[in-house]
C-alpha positions as CSV (number, residue, x, y, z in Angstrom):
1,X,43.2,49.5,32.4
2,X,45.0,46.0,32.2
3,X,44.5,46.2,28.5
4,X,45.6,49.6,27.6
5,X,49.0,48.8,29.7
6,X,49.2,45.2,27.7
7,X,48.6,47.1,24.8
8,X,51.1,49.9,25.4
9,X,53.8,47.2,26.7
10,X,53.7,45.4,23.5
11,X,53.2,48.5,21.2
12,X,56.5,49.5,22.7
13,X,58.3,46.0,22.1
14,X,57.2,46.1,18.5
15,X,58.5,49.2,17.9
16,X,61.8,48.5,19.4
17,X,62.4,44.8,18.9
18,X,60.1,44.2,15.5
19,X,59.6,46.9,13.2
20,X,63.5,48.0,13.0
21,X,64.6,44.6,11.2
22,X,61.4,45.0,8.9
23,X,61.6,48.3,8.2
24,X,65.0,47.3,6.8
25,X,63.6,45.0,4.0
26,X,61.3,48.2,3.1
27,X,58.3,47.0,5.5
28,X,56.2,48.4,8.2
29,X,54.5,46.4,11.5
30,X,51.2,47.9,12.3
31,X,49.5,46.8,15.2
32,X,45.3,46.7,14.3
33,X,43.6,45.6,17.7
34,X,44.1,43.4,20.9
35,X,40.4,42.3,22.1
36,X,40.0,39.4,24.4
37,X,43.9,38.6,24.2
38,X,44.6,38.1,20.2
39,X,46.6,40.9,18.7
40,X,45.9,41.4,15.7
41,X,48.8,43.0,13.4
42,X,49.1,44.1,9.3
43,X,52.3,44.0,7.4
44,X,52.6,46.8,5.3
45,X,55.1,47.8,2.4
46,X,57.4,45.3,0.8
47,X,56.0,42.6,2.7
48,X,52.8,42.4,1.0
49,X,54.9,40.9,-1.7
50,X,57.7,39.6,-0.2
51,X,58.2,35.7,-1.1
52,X,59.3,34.9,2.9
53,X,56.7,36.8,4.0
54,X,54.7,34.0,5.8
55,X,57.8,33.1,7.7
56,X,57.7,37.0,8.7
57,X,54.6,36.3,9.9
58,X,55.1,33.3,11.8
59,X,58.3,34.5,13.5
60,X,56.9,37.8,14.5
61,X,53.8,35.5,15.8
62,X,55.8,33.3,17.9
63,X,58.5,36.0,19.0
64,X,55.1,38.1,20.6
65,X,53.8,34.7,21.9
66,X,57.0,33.8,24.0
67,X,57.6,37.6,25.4
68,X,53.7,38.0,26.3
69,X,52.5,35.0,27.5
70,X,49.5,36.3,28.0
71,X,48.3,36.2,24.4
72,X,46.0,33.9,23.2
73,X,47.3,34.3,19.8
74,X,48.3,36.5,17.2
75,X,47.2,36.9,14.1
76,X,49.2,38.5,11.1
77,X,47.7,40.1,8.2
78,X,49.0,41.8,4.9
Protein backbone atom coordinates (compact mmCIF):
# COMPACT_ATOMS: atom_id res chain seq x y z
CA UNK A 1 0.00 0.00 0.00
CA UNK A 2 3.11 2.17 0.81
CA UNK A 3 3.86 2.07 -2.85
CA UNK A 4 0.71 2.77 -4.45
CA UNK A 5 0.48 6.02 -2.01
CA UNK A 6 4.37 6.90 -3.09
CA UNK A 7 3.36 6.31 -6.38
CA UNK A 8 0.18 8.37 -6.30
CA UNK A 9 2.07 11.25 -4.23
CA UNK A 10 4.53 11.70 -6.85
CA UNK A 11 2.15 11.03 -9.94
CA UNK A 12 0.38 14.02 -8.52
CA UNK A 13 3.64 16.34 -8.09
CA UNK A 14 4.55 15.60 -11.59
CA UNK A 15 1.55 16.57 -12.93
CA UNK A 16 1.38 19.78 -11.10
CA UNK A 17 4.88 20.80 -10.57
CA UNK A 18 6.68 18.94 -13.86
CA UNK A 19 4.73 18.35 -16.78
CA UNK A 20 3.10 22.09 -17.07
CA UNK A 21 6.67 23.79 -17.87
CA UNK A 22 7.28 20.87 -20.39
CA UNK A 23 4.31 20.70 -21.88
CA UNK A 24 5.11 24.30 -22.67
CA UNK A 25 8.12 23.49 -24.99
CA UNK A 26 5.70 20.87 -26.80
CA UNK A 27 6.70 17.81 -24.31
CA UNK A 28 5.02 15.33 -22.21
CA UNK A 29 6.31 13.54 -18.65
CA UNK A 30 5.22 10.01 -18.43
CA UNK A 31 5.78 8.24 -15.48
CA UNK A 32 6.75 4.18 -16.58
CA UNK A 33 7.21 2.32 -13.15
CA UNK A 34 8.46 2.75 -9.46
CA UNK A 35 9.78 -0.84 -8.31
CA UNK A 36 12.10 -1.10 -5.35
CA UNK A 37 12.28 2.85 -5.15
CA UNK A 38 13.69 3.96 -8.82
CA UNK A 39 11.06 5.75 -10.81
CA UNK A 40 11.38 5.30 -13.90
CA UNK A 41 9.99 8.22 -16.36
CA UNK A 42 9.86 8.76 -20.53
CA UNK A 43 9.92 12.10 -22.11
CA UNK A 44 7.71 12.30 -24.87
CA UNK A 45 7.06 14.85 -27.73
CA UNK A 46 9.52 17.66 -28.52
CA UNK A 47 11.87 16.37 -26.13
CA UNK A 48 12.92 13.43 -27.91
CA UNK A 49 14.78 15.98 -30.00
CA UNK A 50 15.19 18.77 -28.00
CA UNK A 51 19.09 19.84 -27.82
CA UNK A 52 18.76 20.59 -23.75
CA UNK A 53 17.03 17.75 -23.27
CA UNK A 54 19.60 15.87 -20.99
CA UNK A 55 19.52 18.92 -18.70
CA UNK A 56 15.62 18.18 -18.77
CA UNK A 57 16.41 15.14 -17.61
CA UNK A 58 18.70 15.82 -15.00
CA UNK A 59 16.77 18.59 -13.50
CA UNK A 60 13.52 16.69 -13.44
CA UNK A 61 15.89 13.84 -11.74
CA UNK A 62 17.15 15.88 -9.11
CA UNK A 63 13.91 18.04 -8.54
CA UNK A 64 12.07 14.27 -7.76
CA UNK A 65 15.19 13.37 -5.73
CA UNK A 66 15.09 16.43 -3.24
CA UNK A 67 10.97 16.37 -2.84
CA UNK A 68 10.97 12.40 -2.32
CA UNK A 69 13.67 11.47 -0.43
CA UNK A 70 12.75 8.25 -0.53
CA UNK A 71 13.93 7.47 -4.00
CA UNK A 72 16.75 5.63 -4.71
CA UNK A 73 16.99 7.14 -8.07
CA UNK A 74 15.38 8.15 -11.09
CA UNK A 75 15.88 7.29 -14.25
CA UNK A 76 14.82 9.38 -17.37
CA UNK A 77 14.17 8.03 -20.69
CA UNK A 78 13.21 9.40 -24.22
Amino acid sequence: MKNLEQYNAIKGFIDEKISPGVMAHGGEVNLISLENNILTLELSGSCGSCSIQAYTSESISNYLLEEFPDLDDVIVTD
